[in-house]
Backbone and ligand atoms as CSV (ligand in chain L), in Angstrom:
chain,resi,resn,atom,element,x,y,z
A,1,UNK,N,N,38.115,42.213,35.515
A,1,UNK,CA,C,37.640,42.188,36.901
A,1,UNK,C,C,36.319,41.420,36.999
A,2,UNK,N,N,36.295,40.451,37.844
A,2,UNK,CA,C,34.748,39.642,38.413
A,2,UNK,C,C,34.677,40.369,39.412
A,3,UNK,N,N,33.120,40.772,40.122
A,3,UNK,CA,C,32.689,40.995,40.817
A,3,UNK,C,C,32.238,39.786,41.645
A,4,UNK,N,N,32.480,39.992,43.019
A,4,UNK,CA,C,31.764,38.573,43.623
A,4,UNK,C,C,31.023,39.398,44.954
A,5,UNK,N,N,30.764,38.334,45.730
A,5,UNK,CA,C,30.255,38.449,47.277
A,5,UNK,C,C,30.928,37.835,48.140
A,6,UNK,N,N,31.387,38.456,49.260
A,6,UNK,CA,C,32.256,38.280,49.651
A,6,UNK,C,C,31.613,38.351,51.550
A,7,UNK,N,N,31.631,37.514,52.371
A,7,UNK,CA,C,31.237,37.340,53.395
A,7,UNK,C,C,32.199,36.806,54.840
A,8,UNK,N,N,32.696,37.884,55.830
A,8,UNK,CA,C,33.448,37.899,56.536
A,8,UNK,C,C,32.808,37.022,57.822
A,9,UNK,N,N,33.831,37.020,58.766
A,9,UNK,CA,C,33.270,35.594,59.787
A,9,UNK,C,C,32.676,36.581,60.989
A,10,UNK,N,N,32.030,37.919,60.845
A,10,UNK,CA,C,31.362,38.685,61.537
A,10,UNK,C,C,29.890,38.545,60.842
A,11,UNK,N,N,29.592,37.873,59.595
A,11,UNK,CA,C,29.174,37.845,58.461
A,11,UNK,C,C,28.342,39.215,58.083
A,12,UNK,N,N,29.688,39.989,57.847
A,12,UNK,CA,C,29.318,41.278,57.157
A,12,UNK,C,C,29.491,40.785,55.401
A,13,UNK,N,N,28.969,41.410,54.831
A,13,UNK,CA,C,28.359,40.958,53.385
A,13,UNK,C,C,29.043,42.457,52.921
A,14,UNK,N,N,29.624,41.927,51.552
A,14,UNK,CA,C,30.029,43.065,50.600
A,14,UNK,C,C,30.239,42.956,49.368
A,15,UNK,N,N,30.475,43.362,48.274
A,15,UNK,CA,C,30.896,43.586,47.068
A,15,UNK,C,C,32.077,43.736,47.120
A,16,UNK,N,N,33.109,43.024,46.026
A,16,UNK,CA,C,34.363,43.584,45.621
A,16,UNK,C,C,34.785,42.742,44.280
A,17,UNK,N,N,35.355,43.426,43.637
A,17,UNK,CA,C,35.828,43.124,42.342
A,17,UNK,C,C,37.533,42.263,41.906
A,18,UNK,N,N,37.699,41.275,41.882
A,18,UNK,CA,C,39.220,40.593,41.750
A,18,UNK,C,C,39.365,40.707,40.686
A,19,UNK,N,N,40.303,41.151,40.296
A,19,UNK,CA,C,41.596,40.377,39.243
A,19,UNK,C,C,41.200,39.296,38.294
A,20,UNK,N,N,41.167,38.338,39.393
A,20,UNK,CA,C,41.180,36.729,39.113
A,20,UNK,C,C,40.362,35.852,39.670
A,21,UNK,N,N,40.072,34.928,38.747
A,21,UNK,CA,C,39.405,33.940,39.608
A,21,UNK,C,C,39.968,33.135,41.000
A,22,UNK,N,N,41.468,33.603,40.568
A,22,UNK,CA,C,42.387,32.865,41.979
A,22,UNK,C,C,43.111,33.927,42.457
A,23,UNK,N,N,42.384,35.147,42.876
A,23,UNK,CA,C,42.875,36.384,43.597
A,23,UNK,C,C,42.799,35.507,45.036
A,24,UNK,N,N,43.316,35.945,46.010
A,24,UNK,CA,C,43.077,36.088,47.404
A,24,UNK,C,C,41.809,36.710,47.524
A,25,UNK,N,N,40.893,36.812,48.911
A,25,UNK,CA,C,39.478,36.911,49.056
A,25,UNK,C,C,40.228,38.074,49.789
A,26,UNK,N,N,39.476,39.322,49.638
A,26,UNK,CA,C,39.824,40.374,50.240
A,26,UNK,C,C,39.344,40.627,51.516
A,27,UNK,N,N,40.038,41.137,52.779
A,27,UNK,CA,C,39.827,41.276,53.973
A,27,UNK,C,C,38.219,42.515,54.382
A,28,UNK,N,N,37.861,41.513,55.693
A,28,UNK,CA,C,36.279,42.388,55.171
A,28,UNK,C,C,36.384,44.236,55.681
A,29,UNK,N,N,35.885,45.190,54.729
A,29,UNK,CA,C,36.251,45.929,55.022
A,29,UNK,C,C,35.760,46.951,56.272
A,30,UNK,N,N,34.436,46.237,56.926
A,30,UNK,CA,C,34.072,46.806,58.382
A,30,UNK,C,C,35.270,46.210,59.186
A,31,UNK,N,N,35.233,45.213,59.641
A,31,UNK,CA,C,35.977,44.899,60.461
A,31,UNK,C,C,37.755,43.934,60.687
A,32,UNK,N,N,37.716,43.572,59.172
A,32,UNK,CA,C,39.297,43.524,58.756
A,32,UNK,C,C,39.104,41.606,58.643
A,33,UNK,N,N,38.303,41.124,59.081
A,33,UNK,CA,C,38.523,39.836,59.588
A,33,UNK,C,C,38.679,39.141,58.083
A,34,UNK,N,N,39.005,38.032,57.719
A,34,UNK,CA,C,38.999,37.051,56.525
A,34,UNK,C,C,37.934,36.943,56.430
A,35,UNK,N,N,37.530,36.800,54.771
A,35,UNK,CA,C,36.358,36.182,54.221
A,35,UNK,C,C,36.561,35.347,53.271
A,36,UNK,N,N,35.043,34.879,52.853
A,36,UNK,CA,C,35.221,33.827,52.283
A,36,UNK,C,C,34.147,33.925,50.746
A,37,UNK,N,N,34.018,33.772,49.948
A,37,UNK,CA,C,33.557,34.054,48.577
A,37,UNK,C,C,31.597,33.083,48.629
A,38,UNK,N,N,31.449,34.016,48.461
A,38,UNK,CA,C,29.983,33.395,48.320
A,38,UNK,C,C,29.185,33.366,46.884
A,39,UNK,N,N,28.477,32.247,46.816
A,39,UNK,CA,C,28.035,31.842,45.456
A,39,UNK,C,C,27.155,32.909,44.924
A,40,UNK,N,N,27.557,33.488,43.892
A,40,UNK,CA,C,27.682,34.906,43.253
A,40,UNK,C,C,25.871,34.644,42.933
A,41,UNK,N,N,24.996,35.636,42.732
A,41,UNK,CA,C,23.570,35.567,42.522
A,41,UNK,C,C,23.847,35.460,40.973
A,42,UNK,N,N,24.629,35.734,39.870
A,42,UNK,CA,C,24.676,35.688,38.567
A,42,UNK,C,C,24.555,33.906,38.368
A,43,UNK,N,N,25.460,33.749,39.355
A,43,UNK,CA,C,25.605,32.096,38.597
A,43,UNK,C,C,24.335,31.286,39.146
A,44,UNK,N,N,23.995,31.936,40.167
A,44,UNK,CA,C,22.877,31.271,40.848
A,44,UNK,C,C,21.955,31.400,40.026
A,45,UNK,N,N,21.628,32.074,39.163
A,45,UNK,CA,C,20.144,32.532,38.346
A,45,UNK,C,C,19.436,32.546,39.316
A,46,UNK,N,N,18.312,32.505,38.426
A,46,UNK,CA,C,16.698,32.024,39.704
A,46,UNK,C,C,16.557,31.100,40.421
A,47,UNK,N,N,17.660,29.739,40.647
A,47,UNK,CA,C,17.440,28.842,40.992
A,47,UNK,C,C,17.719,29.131,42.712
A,48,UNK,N,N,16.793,28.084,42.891
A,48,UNK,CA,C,16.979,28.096,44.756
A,48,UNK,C,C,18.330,27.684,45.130
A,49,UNK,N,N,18.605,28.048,46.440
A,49,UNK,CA,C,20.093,26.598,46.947
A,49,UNK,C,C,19.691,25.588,47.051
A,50,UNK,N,N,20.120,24.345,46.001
A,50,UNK,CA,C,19.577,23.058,46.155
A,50,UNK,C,C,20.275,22.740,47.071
A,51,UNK,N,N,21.571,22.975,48.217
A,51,UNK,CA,C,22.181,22.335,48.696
A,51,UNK,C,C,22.941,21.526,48.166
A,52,UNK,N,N,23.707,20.604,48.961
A,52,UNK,CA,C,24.796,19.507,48.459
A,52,UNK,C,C,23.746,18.686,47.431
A,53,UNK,N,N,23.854,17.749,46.696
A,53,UNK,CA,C,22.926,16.699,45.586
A,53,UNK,C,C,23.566,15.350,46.795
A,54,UNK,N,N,22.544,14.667,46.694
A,54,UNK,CA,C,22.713,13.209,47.361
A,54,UNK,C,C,24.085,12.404,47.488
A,55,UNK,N,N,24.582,12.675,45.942
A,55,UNK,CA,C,26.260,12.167,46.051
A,55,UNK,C,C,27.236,12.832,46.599
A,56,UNK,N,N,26.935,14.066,47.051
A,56,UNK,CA,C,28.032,14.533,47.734
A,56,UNK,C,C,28.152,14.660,49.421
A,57,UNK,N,N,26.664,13.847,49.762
A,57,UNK,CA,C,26.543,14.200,51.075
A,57,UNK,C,C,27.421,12.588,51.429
A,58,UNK,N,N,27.902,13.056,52.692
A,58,UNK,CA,C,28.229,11.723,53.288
A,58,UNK,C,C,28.213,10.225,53.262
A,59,UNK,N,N,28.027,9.538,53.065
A,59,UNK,CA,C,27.999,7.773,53.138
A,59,UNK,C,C,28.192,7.028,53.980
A,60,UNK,N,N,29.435,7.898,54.986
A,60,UNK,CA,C,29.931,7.009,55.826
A,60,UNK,C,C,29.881,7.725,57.188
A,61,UNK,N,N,29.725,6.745,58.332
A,61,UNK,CA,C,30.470,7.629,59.687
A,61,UNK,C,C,31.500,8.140,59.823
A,62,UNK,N,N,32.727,8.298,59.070
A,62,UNK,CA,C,33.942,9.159,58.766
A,62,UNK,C,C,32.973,10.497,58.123
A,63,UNK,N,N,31.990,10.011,57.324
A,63,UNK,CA,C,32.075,11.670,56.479
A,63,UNK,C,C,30.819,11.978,57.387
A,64,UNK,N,N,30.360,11.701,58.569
A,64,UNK,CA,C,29.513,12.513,59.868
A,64,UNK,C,C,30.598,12.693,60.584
A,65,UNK,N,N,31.401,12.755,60.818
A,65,UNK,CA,C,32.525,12.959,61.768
A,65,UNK,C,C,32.573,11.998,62.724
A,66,UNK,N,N,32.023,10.737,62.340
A,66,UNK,CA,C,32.149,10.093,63.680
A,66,UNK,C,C,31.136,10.328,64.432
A,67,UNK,N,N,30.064,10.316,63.436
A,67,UNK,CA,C,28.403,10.276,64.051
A,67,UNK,C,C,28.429,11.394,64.907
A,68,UNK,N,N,29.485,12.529,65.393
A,68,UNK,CA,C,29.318,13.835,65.974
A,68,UNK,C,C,27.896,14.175,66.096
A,69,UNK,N,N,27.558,14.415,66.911
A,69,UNK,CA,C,25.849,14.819,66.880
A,69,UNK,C,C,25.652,16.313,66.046
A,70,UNK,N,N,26.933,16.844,66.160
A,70,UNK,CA,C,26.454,18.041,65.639
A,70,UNK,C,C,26.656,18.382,63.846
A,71,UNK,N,N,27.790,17.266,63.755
A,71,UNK,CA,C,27.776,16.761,62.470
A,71,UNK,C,C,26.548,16.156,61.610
A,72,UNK,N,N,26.042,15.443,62.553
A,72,UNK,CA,C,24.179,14.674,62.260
A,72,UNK,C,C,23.471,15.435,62.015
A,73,UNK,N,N,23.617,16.477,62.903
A,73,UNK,CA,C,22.325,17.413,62.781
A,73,UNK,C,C,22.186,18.168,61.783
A,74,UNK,N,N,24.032,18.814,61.599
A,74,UNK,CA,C,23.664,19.392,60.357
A,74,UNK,C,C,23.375,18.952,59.110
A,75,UNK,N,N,23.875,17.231,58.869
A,75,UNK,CA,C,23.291,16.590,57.644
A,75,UNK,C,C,21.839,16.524,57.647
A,76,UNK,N,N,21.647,16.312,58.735
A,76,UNK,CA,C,20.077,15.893,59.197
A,76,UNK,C,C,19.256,17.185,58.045
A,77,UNK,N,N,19.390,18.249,58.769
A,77,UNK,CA,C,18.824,19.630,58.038
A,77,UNK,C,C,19.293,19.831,56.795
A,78,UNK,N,N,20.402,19.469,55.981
A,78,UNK,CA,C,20.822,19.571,55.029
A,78,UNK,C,C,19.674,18.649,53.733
A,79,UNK,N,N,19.388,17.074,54.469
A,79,UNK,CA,C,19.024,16.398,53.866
A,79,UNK,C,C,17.131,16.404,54.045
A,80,UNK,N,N,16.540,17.300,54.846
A,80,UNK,CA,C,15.151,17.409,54.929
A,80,UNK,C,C,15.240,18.880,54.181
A,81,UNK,N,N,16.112,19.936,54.002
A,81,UNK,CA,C,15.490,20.887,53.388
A,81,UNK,C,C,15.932,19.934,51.148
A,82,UNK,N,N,16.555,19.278,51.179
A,82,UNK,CA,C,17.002,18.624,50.061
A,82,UNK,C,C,15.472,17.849,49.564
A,83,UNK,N,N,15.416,16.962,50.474
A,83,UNK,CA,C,13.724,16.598,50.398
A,83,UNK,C,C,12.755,17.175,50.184
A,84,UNK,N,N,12.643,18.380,50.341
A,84,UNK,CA,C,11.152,19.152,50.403
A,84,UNK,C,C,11.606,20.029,49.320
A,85,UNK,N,N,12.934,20.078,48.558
A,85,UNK,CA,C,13.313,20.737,47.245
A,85,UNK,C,C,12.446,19.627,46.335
A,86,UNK,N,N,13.332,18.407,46.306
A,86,UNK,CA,C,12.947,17.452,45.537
A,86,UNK,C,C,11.742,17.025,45.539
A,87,UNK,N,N,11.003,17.455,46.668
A,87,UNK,CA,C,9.489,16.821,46.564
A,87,UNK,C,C,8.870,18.534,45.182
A,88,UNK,N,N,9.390,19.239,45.486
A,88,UNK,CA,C,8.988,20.335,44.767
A,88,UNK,C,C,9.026,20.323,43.327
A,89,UNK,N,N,10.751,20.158,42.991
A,89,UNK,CA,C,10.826,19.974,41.613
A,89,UNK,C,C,11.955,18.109,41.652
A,90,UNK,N,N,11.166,17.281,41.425
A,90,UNK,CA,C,11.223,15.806,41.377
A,90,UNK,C,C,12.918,15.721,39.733
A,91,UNK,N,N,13.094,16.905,39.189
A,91,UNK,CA,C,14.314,16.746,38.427
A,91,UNK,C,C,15.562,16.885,39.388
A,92,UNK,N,N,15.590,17.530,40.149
A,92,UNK,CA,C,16.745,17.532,41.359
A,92,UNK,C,C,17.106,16.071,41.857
A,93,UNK,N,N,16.142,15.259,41.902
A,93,UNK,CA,C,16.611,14.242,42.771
A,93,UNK,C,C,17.217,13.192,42.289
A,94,UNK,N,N,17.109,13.201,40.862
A,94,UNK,CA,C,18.466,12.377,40.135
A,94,UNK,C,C,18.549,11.191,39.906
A,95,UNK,N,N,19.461,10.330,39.874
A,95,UNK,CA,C,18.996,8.695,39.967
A,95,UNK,C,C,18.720,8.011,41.483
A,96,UNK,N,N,17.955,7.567,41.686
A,96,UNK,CA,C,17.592,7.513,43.152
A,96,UNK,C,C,17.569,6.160,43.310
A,97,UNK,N,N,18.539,5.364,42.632
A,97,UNK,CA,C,18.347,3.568,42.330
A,97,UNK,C,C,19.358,3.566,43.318
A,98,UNK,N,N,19.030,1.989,44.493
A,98,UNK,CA,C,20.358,2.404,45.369
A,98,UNK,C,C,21.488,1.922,44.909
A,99,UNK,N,N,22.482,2.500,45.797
A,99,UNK,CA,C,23.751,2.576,45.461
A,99,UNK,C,C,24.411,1.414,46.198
A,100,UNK,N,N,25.107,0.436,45.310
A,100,UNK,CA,C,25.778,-0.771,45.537
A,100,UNK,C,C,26.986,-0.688,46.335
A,101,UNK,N,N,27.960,-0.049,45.535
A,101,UNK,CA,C,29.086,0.356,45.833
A,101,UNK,C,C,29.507,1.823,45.901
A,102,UNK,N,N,30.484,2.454,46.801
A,102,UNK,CA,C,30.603,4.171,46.825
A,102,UNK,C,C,31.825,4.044,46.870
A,103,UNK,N,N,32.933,3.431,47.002
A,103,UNK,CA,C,34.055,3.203,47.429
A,103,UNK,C,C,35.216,2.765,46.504
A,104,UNK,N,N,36.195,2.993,46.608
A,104,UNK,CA,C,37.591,2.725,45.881
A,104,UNK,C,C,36.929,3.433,44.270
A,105,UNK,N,N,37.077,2.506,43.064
A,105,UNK,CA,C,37.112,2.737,42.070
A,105,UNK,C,C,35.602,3.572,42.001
A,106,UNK,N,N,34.325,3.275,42.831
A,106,UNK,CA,C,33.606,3.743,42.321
A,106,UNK,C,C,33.242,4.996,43.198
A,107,UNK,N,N,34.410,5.982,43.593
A,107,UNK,CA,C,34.160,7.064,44.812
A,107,UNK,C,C,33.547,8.064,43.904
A,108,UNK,N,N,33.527,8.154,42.842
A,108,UNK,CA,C,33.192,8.972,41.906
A,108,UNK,C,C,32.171,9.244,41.796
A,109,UNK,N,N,31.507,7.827,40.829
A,109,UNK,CA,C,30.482,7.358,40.596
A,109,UNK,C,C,29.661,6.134,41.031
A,110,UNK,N,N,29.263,6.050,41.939
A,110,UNK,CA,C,28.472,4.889,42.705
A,110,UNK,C,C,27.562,3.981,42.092
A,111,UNK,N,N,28.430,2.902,41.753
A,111,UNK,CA,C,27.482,1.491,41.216
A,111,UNK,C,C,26.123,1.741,42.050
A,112,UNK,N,N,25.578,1.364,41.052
A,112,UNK,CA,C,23.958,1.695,41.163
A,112,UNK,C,C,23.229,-0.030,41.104
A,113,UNK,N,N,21.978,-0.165,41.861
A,113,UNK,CA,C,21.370,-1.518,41.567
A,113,UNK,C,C,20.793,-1.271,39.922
A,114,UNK,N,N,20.550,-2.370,39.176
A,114,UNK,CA,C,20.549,-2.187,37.691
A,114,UNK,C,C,21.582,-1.867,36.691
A,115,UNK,N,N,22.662,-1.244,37.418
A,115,UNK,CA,C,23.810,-0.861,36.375
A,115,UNK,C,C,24.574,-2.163,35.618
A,116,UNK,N,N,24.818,-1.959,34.579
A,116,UNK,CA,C,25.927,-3.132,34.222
A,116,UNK,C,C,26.916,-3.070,34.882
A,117,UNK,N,N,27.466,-4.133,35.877
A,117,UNK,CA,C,28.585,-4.177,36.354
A,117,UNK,C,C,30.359,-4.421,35.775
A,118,UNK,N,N,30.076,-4.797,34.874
A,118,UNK,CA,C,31.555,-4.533,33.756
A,118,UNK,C,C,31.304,-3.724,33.650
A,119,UNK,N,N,30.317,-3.179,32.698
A,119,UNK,CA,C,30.755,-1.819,31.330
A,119,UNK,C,C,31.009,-0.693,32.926
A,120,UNK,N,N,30.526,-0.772,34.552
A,120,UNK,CA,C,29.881,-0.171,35.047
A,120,UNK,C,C,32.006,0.039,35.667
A,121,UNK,N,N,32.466,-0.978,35.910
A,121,UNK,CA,C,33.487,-1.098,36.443
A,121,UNK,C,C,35.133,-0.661,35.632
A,122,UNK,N,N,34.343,-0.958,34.152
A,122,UNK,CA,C,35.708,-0.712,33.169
A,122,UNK,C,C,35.542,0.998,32.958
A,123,UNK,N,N,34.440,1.365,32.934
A,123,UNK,CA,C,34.378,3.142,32.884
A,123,UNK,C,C,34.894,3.411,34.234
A,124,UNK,N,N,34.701,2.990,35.427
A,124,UNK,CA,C,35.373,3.661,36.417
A,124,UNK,C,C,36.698,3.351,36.494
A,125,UNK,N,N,37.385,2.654,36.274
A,125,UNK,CA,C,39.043,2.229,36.101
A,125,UNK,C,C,39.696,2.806,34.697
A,126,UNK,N,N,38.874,3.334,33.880
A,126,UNK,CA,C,39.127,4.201,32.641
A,126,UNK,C,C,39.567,5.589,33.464
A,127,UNK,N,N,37.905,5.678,34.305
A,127,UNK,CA,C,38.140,7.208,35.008
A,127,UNK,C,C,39.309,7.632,35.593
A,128,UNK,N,N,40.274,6.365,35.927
A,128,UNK,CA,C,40.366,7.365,36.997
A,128,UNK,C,C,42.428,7.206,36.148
A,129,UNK,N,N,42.172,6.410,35.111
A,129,UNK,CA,C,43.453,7.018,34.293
A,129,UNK,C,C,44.599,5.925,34.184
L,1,ZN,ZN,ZN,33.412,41.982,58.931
């Protein structure tokens, strides 16, 4: 049995113990509604929520929804509390060389300015099999 945290869309907060790592999320037990598994404080250690890391946030107006304002906003806040992490502890913020390419072969891993572009292109067409 894992113990997790488990947070219903009333966001009542609870404890419960699965099976499995691929149990079903158990129904919340104040008010019955679905929940959804929240990042357990064990795995979290001491560390803060860094949030999404730079490569996983968006790139494109498809991944804002179509510049949605409310889509913006929430990157917006996503990416100033990310900033004021990284201004804190400067190891979070990763390779910060810009990014050439994000797309097709390199959705993975984003050609970087400085990267070798062969060795940079034959590892991503390796990657992907
Ligand atoms: Zn509930």
């Amino acid at each position: 049995m894992i113990l997790h945290d488990f947070q219903c869309e009333q966001k009542h907060r609870f404890e419960a113990a699965l099976p499995s790592m691929h149990a079903e999320n158990p129904r919340c037990p104040v008010c019955e509604s679905p929940t959804r598994k929240l990042m357990s404080a064990i795995h979290m250690g001491n560390a803060a929520d860094a949030g999404p890391s730079r490569e996983q946030m968006p790139h494109s107006w498809q991944g804002i929804g179509g510049a949605h304002p409310d889509a913006v906003a929430h990157w917006r806040k996503k990416i100033e509390k990310r900033e004021k992490l990284e201004e804190k502890y400067p190891e979070l913020a990763g390779d910060r060389r810009p990014v050439l390419a994000h797309e097709g072969i390199f959705a993975n891993k984003p050609l970087r300015a400085g990267d070798d572009i062969q060795k940079a292109t034959r590892e991503a067409l390796s990657d992907q099999g």
